[in-house]
C-alpha positions in Angstrom: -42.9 31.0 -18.5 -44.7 27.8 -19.4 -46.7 25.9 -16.9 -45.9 22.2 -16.8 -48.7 19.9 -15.5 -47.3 17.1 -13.7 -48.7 13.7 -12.9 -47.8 13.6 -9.3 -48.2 9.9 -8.9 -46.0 9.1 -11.8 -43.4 12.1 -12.2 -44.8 12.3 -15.7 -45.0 15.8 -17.8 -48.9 15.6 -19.1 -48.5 18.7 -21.2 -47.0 22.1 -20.8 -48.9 25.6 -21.3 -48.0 28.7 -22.2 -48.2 31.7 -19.5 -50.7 34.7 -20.8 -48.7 37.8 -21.9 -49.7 41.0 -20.0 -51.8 42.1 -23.1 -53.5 38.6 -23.6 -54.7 39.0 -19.9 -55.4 42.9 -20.4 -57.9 41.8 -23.3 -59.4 39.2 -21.4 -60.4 41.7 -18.7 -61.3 43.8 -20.9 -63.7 41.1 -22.0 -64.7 40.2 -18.8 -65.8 44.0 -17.8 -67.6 44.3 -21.7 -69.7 41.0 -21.0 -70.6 42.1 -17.4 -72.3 45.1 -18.7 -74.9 42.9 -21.0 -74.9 39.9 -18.4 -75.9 42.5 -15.2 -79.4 43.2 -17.3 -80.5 39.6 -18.1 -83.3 38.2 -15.8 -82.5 35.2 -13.4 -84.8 32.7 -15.6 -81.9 33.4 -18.0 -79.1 32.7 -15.8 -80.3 29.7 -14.1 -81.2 28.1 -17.3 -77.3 28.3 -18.5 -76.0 27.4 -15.3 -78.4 24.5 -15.0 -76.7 24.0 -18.5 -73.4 23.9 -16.9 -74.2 21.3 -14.3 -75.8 18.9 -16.9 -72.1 19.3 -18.8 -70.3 18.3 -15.6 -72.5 15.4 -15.0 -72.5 14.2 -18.9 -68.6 14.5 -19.1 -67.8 13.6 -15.5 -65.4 11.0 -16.4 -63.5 13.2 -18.4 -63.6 15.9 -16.1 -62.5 13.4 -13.1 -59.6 12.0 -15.1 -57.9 15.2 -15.4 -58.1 16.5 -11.5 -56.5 12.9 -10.5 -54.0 12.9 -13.1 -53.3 16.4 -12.2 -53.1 16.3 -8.6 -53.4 13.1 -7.7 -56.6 12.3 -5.7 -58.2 9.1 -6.4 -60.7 8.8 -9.2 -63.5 7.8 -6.9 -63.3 10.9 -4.8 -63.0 13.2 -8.1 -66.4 12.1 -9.9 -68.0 12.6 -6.6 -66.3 16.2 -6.8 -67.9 16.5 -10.7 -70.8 15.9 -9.4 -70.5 18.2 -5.9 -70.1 21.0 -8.7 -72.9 20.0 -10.8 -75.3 20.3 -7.7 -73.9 23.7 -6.7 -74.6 24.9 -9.9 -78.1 23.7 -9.6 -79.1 25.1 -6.4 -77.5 28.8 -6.7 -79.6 28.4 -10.3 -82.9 27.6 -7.9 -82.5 29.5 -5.1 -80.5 32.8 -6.4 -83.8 34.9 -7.4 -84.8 34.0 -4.3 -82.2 35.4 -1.6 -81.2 37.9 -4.1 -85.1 39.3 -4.5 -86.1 43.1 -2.9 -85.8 43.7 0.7 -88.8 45.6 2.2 -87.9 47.2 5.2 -89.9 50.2 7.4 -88.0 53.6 7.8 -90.0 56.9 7.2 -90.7 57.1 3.6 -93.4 56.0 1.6 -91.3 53.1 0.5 -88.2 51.5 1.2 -86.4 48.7 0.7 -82.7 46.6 0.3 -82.0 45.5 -3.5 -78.8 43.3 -3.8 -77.4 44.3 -7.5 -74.2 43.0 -9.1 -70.8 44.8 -9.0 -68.6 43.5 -12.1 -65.5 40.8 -12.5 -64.8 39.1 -9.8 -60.8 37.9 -9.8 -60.6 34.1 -8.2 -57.4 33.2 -7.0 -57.9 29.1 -6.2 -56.1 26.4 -5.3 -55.2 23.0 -6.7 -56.6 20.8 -3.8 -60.2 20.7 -5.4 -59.2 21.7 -8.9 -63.1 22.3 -9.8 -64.9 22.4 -6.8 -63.2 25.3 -5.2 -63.8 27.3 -8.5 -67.4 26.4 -9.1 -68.3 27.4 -5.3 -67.4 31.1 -6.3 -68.4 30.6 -10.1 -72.0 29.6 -9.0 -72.9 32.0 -7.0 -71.1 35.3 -8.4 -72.5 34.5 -12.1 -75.9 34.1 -10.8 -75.9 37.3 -9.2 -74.9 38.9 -12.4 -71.2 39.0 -12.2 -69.0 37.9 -14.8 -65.8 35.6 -13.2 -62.2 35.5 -14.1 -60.0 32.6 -12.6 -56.4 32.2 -11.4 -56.0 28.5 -10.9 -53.0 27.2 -9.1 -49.7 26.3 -12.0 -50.1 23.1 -11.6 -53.5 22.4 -12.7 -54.0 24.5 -15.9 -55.6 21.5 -17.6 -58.3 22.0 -15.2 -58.7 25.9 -15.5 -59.5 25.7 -19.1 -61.8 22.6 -18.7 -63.6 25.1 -16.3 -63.7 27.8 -19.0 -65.0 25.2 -21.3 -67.7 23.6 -19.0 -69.5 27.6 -19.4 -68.6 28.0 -22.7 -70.3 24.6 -23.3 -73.6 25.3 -21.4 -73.9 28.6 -23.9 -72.7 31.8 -21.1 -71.6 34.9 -23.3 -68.1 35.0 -24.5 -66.3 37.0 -21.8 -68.8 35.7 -18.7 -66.2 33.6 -17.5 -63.0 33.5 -18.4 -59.1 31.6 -17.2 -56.0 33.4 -17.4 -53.1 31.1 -17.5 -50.9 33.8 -15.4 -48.5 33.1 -12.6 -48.2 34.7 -8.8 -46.8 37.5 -9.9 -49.1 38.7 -12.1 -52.4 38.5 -9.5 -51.4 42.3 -8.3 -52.2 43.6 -11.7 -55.0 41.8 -12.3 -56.2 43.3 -8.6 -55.2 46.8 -9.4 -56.9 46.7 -12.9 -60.2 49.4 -12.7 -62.4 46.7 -14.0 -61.8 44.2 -11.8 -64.0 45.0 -8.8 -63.3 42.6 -6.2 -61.2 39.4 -5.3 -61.7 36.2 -3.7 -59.1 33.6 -2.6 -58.5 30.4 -1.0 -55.3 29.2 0.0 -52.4 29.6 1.9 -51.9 32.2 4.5 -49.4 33.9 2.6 -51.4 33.8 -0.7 -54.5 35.3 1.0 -52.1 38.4 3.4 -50.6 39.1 -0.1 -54.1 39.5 -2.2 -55.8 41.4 0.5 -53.0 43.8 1.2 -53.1 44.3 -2.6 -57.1 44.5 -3.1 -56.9 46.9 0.0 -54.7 49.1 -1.4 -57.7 49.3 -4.3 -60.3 49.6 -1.7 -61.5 46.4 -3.4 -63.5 43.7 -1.3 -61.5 40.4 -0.6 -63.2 37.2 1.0 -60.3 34.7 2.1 -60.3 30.6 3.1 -57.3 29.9 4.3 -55.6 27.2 6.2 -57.0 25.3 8.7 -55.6 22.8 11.2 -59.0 21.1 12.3 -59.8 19.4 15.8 -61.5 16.5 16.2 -62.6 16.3 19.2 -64.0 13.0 21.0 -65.6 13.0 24.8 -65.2 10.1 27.1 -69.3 9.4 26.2 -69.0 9.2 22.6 -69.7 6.5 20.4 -65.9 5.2 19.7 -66.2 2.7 17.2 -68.0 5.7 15.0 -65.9 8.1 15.7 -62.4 6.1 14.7 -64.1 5.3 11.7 -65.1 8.5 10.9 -62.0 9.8 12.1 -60.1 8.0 9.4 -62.2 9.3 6.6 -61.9 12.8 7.5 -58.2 13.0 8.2 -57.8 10.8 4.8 -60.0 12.2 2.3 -58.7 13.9 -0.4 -55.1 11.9 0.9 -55.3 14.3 3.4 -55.0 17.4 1.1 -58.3 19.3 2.5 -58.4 22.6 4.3 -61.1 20.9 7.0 -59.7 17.8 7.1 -60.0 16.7 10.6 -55.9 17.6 11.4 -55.9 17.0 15.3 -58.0 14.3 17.1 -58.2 15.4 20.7 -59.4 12.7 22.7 -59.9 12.6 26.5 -58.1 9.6 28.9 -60.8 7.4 29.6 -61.7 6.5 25.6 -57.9 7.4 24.1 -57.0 3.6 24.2 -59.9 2.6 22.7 -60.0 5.2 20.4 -56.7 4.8 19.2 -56.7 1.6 18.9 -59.6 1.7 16.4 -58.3 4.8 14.8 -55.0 3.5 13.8 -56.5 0.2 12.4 -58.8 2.2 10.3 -55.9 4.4 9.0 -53.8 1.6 8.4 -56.0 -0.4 6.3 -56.7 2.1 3.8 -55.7 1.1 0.5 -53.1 3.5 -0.9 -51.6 3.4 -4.7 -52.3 4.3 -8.2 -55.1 7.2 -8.1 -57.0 5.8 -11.6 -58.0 2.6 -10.1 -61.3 2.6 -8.0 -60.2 0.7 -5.4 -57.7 3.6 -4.1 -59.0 5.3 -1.1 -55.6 7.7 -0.5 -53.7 8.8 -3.9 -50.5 10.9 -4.2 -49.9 14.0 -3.0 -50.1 16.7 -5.7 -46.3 17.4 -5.6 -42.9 16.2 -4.4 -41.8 19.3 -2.4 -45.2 19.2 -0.9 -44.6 15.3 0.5 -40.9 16.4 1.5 -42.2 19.8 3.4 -45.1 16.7 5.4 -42.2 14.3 6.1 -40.3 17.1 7.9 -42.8 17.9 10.4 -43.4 14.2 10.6 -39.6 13.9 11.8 -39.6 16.9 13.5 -42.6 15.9 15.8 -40.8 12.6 16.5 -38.0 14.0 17.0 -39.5 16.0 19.7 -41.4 12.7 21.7 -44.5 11.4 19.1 -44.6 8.2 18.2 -45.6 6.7 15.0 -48.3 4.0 15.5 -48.4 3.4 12.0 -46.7 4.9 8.7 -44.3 7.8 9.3 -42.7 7.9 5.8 -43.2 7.7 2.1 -43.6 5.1 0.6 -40.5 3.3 -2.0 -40.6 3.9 -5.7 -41.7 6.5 -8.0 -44.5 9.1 -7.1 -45.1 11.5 -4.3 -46.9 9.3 -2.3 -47.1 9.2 1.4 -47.9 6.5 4.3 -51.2 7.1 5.6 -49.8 8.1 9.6 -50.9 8.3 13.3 -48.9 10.3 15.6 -49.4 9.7 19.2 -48.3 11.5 21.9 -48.8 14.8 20.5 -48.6 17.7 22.3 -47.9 21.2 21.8 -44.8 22.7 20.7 -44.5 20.0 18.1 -45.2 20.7 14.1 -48.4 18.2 13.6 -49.5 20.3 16.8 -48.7 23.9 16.0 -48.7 23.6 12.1 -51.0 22.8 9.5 -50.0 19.3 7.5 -51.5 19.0 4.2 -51.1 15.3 3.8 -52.4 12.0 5.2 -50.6 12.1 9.0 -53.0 12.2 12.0 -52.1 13.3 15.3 -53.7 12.3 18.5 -53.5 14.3 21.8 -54.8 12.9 24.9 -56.7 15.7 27.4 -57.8 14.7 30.7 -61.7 16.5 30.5 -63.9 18.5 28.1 -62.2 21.7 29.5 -58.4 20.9 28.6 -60.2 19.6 25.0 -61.4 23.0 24.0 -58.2 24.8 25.5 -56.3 22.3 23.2 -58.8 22.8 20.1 -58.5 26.3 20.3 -55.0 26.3 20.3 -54.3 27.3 17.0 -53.6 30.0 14.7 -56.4 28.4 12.8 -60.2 28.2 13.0 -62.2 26.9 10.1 -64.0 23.5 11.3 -64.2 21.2 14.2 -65.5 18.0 14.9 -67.2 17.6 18.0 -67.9 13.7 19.6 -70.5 12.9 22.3 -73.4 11.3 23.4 -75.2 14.2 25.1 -76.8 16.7 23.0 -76.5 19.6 26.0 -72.9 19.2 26.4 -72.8 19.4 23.1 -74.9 22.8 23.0 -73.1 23.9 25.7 -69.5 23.7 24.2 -70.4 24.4 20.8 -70.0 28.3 21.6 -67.1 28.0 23.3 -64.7 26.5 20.1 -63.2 29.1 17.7 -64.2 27.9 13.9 -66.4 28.8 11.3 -68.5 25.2 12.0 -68.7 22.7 14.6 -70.2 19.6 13.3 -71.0 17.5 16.1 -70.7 13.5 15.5 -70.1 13.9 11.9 -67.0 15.2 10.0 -66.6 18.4 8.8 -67.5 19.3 5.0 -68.9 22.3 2.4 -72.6 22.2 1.6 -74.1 24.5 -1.0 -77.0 24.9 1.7 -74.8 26.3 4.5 -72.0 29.2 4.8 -68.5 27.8 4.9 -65.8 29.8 6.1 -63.7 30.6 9.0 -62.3 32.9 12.0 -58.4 33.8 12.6 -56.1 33.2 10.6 -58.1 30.8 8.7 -59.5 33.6 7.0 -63.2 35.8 6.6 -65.9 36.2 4.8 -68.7 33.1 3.9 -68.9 31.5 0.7 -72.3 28.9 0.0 -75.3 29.3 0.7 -77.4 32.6 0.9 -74.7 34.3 2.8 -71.6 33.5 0.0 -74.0 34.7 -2.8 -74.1 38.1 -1.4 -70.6 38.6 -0.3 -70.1 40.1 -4.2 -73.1 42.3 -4.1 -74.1 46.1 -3.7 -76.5 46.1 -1.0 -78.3 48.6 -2.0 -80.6 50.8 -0.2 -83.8 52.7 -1.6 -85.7 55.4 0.0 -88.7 56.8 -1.7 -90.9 59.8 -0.8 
């Protein structure tokens, strides 16, 4: 079955691609699991010379690279070399920090010796989405070829010109053949990639129902998963918080990315005594974004990466309204050709309603008024979903003080949420497990290995 790549802001067929036969992905596992076997034994000099290698590529080529996630997917060209060069820095700090937290343990215990070694355990299978068509990738890529694992990649079908640019950005920096490879393979051909003996673990991020299905299939194997799934993200602003900041702020988060981003701020909880105020700001903010063709650097919110996607966003938009939310600005898509929707503020939110309960993947906001900081984390943490929240206020102890009381994998207070190489990003629920970034996502693919000597 081919794979078609799409220009979601035009309609336009880019080019189609051929889907790998079973053997043509049987040989490239095969070549995955032969090239693991020399990689495992080279030195970390080695590896972080080639993947400092890789991130000179992305940043030499960005423009290239950029032009084919927006035409791809849609997101604006601005906000795509900014992701070129997110991967290029992940690349260069797993490259100088990976010796590091991957270096010999000592620990005390009643031998002579003894001490935690963190070793490699083979191809890794990475099952990614089309939302950051390289960063997603190179935040696994990084970390598991530095510790001596080779990678293979599943992208999502509707950015294949991306997954072989990513195959070509290692090949390019000089990796062995077989380090890291693409396999142009649909859905239903993840399971026997999972199953195969050389494959020895999986990661994923994506849907719910992506991620149930890989881990009931890796589990099966006794193969380790880690999973980032959905998230629908508070944002949560207390009645002494800096307003003005927080709308503006507010907008970006919801928008970036057109509002195609797994921490996206999603939910904007805001208590009664700032709402108006907040609103007000909040709506003016949204609605002054400049929305249109992705290519031209003045776009702040592009198309979303397919038409079913911006049909499945309109009918919780309708939904909701239908159910007492009011549109303060947007509410539809916009007229003519592309899959591009208004940016929108839904007010009046409550639960029960599908901006509330659901995750939308899009640019629609929805605000829900709480009466104190106690009904604000009841509301927060109402949701199948805990991956990020945004927390507003003036006063660092309340801050402290509520911080352990809202289900996510981060709280970033005054700031919006976003994935730093430096710190762990993951989430709790049905947002998924496991870290990936810093020191903690490097060893989520590692035998840690103990050694007791006499």
């Amino acid at each position: 079955m081919p794979f078609a790549s799409v220009n979601p802001a035009t309609g336009e067929i880019l080019e189609t691609y051929h889907e790998f036969t079973g053997e043509e992905t049987q040989r490239r596992i095969a070549a995955s699991a032969a090239a693991f076997r020399a990689w495992r034994e080279t030195g970390f000099a080695s590896r972080a010379a080639l993947m400092h290698r890789a991130a000179d590529e992305l940043r030499s080529r960005r423009e290239e690279y950029a032009r084919m996630m927006t035409l791809e997917m849609g997101k604006p060209i601005t906000q795509s070399r900014a992701e070129a060069d997110k991967c290029a820095w992940v690349c260069d700090w797993y490259a100088d920090n990976a010796e590091a937290i991957l270096a010999r343990e000592a620990l005390a215990s009643d031998a002579s010796d003894s001490y935690v070694r963190f070793d490699p355990i083979g191809p890794v299978l990475a099952v990614m989405p089309w939302n950051f068509p390289f960063w997603q990738v190179f935040r696994f890529a990084a970390p598991a070829l530095m510790a001596g694992n080779t990678g293979l990649l599943k992208h999502a079908s509707n950015v294949p010109g991306c997954a072989l640019m990513i195959e070509d950005v290692f090949r390019r920096a000089g990796f062995p053949e077989g380090c890291f490879q693409t396999l142009l393979i649909g859905s239903g051909a993840v399971k026997a990639v999972i199953d195969h003996p050389a494959v020895a673990a999986a990661t994923l991020t994506g849907s719910e129902s992506a991620g149930s299905h890989v881990a009931a299939d890796a589990g099966r194997q006794l193969k380790k998963t880690v999973l980032e799934l959905g998230g629908s993200d508070p944002f949560i602003v207390l009645d002494d918080a800096d307003v003005d900041a927080a709308a503006r702020t507010g907008a970006t988060a919801r928008m970036i990315n057109t509002g195609q981003s797994c921490i996206a701020a999603k939910r904007f909880i805001v208590m009664d005594r700032v709402a108006d105020d907040f609103t007000r700001l909040f709506t003016s903010a949204v609605a002054g974004m400049k929305t249109g063709d992705p290519l031209r650097d003045e776009t702040e919110v592009g198309a979303l990466a397919r038409e079913d996607l911006l049909l499945d966003l309109d009918a919780q938009v309708r939904a909701s309204v239908a159910l007492g939310a009011t549109v303060l600005t947007g509410g539809r898509r916009f007229d003519g050709p592309g899959a591009f929707y208004m940016p929108t503020v839904l007010a009046g939110v409550r639960k029960g309603m599908p901006v509330f309960d659901e995750e939308t993947f899009g640019p629609v906001a929805a605000v829900i008024t709480v009466k104190d900081e106690e009904e604000a984390v009841a509301a927060a943490n109402d949701s199948l979903f805990g991956l990020g929240a945004s927390l507003w206020t003036g006063d660092r102890a309340r801050a402290e003080r509520l911080i352990p009381r809202i289900e996510s994998g981060s709280v970033f207070v005054n700031g919006l949420v976003k994935s730093d190489p430096r710190l762990p990003f993951g989430g709790v629920k049905r947002s998924g497990y496991g870290r990936e970034l810093s020191h903690y996502g490097i060893r989520e693919f590692v035998n840690i290995k103990t050694v007791w000597i006499a």
